[in-house]
C-alpha positions in Angstrom: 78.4 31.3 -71.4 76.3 28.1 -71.5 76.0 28.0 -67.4 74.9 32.0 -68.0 72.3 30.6 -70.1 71.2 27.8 -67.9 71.0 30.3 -65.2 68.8 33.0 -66.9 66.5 30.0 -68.2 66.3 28.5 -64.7 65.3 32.0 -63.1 63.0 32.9 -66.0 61.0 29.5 -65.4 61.1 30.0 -62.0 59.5 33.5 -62.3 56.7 32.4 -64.6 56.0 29.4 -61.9 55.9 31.9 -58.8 55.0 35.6 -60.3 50.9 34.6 -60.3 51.2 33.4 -56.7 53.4 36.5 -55.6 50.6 38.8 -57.2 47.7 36.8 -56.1 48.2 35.2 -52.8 45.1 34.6 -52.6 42.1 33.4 -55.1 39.8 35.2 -54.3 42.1 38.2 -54.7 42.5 37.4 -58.7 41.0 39.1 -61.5 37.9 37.6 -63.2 39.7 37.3 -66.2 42.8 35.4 -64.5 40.2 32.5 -63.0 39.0 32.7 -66.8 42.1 32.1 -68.2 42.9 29.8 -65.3 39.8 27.7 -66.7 40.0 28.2 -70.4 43.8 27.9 -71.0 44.9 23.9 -70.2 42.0 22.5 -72.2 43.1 24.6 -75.0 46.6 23.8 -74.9 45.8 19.7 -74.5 43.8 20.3 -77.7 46.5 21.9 -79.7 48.8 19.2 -78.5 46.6 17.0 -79.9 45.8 18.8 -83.0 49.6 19.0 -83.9 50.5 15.6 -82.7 47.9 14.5 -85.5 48.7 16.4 -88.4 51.3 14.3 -90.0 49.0 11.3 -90.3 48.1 9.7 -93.6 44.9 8.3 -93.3 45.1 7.4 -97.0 48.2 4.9 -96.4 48.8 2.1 -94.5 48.7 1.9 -91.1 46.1 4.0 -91.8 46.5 5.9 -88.5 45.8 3.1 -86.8 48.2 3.7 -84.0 47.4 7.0 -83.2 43.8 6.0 -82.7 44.6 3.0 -80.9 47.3 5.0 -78.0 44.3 7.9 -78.2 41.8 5.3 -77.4 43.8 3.8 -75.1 44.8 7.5 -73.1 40.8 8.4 -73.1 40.1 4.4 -72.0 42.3 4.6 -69.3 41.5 8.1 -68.0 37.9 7.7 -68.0 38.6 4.7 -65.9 41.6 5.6 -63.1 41.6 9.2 -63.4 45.5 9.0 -63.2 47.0 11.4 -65.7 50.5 9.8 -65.7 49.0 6.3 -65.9 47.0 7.3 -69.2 49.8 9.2 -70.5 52.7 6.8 -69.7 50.6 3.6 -70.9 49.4 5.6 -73.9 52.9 6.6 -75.0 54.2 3.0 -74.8 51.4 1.6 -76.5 52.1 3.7 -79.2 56.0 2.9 -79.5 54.9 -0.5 -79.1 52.6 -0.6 -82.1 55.2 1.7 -84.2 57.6 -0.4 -83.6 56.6 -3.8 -83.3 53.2 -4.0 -85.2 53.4 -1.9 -88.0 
């Protein structure tokens, strides 16, 4: 049962990956609406990550969000400057454990 699981989760992923470049071999083939999405959909899904990974904050206790700010900072910083997506991310996430766990 579980490796029958596994298995339809592994070919679902896989047809989500593949199914738009099957359709659409090429770009130029695709919909306007598809480059629209194409365009419009990872910027909104970075914001709701960081929407959500904000909400539990107290801003009215100590740390104050202070280590949110500080890794966010930090991600922005650091992507501004190398315009390396998993050096921002990576050195963003262990700042954060770093100040969670060590500072405050």
């Amino acid at each position: 049962m579980v490796l029958a699981t596994i298995l339809i989760l592994a070919i679902g992923t896989a047809l989500t990956r593949f199914l738009p470049f099957i359709l659409f071999p090429n770009a130029e083939s695709a919909p306007k609406y598809v480059h629209y999405l194409g365009n419009v959909l990872p910027p909104a899904a970075i914001s709701l990550l960081v929407v959500y990974s904000f909400r539990d904050i107290s801003f009215a206790s100590a740390p104050h969000g202070l280590p949110e700010i500080l890794a966010v900072a930090a991600v922005a910083g650091l992507h501004i400057w190398r315009n390396n997506t998993l050096l921002s991310i990576g050195a963003g996430t262990a700042l954060y454990m770093i100040l969670v766990q060590f500072v405050f």
